[in-house]
matplotlib code that plots the C-alpha trace (Angstrom):
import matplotlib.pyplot as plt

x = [9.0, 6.2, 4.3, 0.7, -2.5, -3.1, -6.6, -6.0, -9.0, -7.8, -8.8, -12.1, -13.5, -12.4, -10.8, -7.0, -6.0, -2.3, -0.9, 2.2, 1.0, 0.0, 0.0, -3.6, -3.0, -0.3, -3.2, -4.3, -0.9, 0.0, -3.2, -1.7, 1.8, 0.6, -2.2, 0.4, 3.0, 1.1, 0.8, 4.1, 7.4, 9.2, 8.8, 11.6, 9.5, 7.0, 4.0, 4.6, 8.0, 5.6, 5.4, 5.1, 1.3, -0.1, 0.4, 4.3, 3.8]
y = [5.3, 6.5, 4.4, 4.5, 3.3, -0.3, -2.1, -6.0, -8.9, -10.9, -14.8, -14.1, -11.7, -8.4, -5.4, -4.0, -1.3, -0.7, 2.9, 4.9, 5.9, 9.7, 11.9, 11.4, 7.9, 8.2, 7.0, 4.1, 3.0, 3.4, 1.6, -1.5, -1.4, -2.0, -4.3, -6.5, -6.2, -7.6, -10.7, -11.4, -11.7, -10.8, -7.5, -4.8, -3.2, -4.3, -2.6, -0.7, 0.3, 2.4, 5.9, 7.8, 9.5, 11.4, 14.8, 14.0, 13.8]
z = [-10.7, -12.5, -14.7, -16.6, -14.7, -15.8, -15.0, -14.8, -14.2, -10.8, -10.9, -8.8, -11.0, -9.7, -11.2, -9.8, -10.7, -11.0, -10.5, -9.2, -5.8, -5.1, -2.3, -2.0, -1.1, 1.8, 4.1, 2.4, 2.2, 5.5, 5.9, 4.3, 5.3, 8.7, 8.0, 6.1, 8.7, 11.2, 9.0, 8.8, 10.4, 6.6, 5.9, 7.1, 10.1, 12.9, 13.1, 16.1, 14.1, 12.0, 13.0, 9.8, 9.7, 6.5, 7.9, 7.9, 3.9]

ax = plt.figure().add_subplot(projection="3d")
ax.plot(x, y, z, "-o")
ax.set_aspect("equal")
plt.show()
C-alpha cells in the first residue's frame, strides 16, 4: 500500500513521520524487525529466523 507522508506530534514532543517504506530503507527496517523481535516472543519470527540482508532487495 502506498500512502502520502504524514508528520504526526508523539506525546513527548517528538515528530514521526509516517510513510510507505522505500527501497532505501530495507536496512533500517531490518534494523527494527530484529531489534523488536528480540523483545518479544509475539511476533511471527525469532531473530535468528531473520536471514533476509539489503543486498537480497
Amino acid at each position: 500500500m502506498i500512502f502520502e507522508e504524514k508528520k504526526i506530534i508523539l506525546k513527548n514532543g517528538k515528530t514521526a513521520i509516517l510513510k510507505t517504506a522505500e527501497i532505501t530503507d530495507v536496512e533500517k527496517m531490518l534494523f527494527f524487525i530484529k531489534q523488536a523481535s528480540r523483545k518479544t516472543d509475539f511476533l511471527s519470527r525469532y531473530p535468528e529466523e531473520w536471514t533476509s540482508t539489503a543486498r537480497r532487495f
